[in-house]
N, C-alpha and C positions, 0 to 999 in steps of 0.2 A: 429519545436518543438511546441506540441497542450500546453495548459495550460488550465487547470480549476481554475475559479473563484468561492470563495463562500464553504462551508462544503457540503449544499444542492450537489451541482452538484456535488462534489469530492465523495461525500456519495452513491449517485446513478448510479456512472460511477466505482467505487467498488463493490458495492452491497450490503452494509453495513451501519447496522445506525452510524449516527454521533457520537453516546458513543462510539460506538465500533472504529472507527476512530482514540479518541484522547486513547484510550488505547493503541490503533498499534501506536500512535505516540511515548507514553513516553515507553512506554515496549517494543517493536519492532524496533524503527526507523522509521514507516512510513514516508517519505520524504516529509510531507506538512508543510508547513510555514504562519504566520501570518505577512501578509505587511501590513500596515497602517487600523490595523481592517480588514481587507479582509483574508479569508483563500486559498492558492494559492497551486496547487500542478502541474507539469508536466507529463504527460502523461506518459512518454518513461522512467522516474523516478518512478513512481508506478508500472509499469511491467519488471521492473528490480527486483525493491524490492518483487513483489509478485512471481518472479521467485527461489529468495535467498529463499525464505520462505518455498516456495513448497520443495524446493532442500534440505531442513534440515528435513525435515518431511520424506523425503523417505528412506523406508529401504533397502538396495541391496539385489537380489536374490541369493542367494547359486549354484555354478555352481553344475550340476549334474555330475556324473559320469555314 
């Protein structure tokens, strides 16, 4: 299990500024947490979540006939 310390790293290991961050936190769920002032997020917990995210966004192809 990797874990990121800090917003900085969790922000740059997403691709994403840090506003953008705690928006995905409160409106989305993003799965980062703050322990003792530190912002902590796990690795295998962010590409779950950015998996559910992609997966709501896609629209199905219409089978042809």
């Amino acid at each position: 299990m990797r874990r990121l310390f800090g917003m900085k790293e969790i922000s740059k290991y997403m691709g994403r500024s840090e506003e953008t961050l705690q928006v995905y936190r409160r409106r989305l769920g993003l799965p980062i947490v703050k322990i003792v002032g530190t912002w902590e997020a796990d690795v295998e917990d962010l590409e779950k979540w950015r998996l559910r995210q992609a997966e709501k966004h896609v629209k199905p192809v219409p089978d042809r006939e």
